[in-house]
C-alpha positions as CSV (number, residue, x, y, z in Angstrom):
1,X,0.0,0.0,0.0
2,X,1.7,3.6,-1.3
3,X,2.2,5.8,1.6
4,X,1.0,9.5,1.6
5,X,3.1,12.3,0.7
6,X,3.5,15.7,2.8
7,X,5.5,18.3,1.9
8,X,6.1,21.3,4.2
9,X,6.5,25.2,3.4
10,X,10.6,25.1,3.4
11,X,10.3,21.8,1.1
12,X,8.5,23.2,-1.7
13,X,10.3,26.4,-1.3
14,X,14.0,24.6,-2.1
15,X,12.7,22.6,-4.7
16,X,11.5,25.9,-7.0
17,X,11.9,25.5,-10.8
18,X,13.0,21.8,-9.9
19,X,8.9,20.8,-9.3
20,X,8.7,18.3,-12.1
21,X,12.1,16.2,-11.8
22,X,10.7,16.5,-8.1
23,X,7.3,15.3,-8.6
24,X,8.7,12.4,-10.7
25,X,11.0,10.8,-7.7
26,X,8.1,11.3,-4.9
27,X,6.0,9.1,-6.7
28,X,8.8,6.5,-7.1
29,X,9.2,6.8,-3.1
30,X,5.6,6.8,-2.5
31,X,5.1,3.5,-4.6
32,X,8.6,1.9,-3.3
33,X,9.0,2.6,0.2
34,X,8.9,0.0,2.4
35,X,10.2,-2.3,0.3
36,X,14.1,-2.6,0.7
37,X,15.0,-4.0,-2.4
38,X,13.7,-1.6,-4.6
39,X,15.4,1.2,-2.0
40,X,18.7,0.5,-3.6
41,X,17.2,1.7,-7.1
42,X,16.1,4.9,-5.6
43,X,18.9,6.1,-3.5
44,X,17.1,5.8,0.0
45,X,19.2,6.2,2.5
46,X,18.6,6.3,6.5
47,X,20.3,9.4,8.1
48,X,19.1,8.6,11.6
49,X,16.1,6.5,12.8
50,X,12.8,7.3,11.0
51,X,14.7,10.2,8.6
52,X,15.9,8.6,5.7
53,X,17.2,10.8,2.3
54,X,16.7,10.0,-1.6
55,X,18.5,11.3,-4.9
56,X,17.2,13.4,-7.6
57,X,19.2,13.7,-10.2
58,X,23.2,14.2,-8.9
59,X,23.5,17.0,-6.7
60,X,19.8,17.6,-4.9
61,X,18.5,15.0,-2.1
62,X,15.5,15.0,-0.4
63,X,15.0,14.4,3.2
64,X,11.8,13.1,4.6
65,X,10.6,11.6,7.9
66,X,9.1,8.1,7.9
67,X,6.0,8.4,10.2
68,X,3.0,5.3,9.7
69,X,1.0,5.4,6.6
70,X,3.2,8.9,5.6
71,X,6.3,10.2,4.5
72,X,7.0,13.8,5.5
73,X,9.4,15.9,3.0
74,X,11.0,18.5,4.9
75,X,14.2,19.6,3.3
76,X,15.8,19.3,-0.5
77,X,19.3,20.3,-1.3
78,X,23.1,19.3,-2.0
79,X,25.0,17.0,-0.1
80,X,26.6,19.8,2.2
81,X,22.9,21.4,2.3
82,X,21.6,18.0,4.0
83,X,24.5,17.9,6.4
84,X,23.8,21.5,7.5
85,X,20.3,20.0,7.9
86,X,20.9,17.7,9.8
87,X,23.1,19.4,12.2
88,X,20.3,21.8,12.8
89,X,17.9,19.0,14.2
C-alpha cells in the first residue's frame, strides 16, 4: 500500500523550478518505500532513525521523515545542504 506524501512550506520552497524532476522521484518513493529491495534503485538512504534521504538527479537529495501510513518531506538540497540539515535537528 503507497504511503502519503507531505511536503512542508521550506520543502516546496527549495525545490522551486525543480517541481517536475521532483514530482517524478516522490511518486517513485511513495510506490517503493517500504520495500528494501527496490530502495537500492532509488537512493534511499537512512540518516538517523525514521529520517531517511533520496537522490534526484546528482546533486539535490531530499530528506523526509518516515512516520505510519506517511512520509514527510521536509528539506531538498546538496549534499553539504543535508548535512547542514541535519546538524540543525
Amino acid at each position: 500500500m503507497p504511503c502519503v506524501i507531505e511536503t512542508t512550506k521550506r520543502f516546496r520552497a527549495s525545490v522551486k523550478r525543480r517541481e517536475a524532476e521532483v514530482a517524478r522521484t516522490l511518486a517513485e518513493i511513495q510506490s517503493g518505500f517500504g520495500n528494501p529491495h527496490h530502495h537500492a534503485g532509488l537512493g534511499v538512504r537512512k540518516l538517523a532513525p525514521g529520517l531517511f534521504e533520496c537522490r534526484t538527479g546528482l546533486k539535490l537529495r531530499l530528506v523526509f521523515e518516515a512516520r505510519k501510513g506517511v512520509l514527510v518531506f521536509d528539506f531538498a538540497g546538496n549534499p553539504d545542504g543535508v548535512q547542514n540539515y541535519l546538524r540543525g535537528r
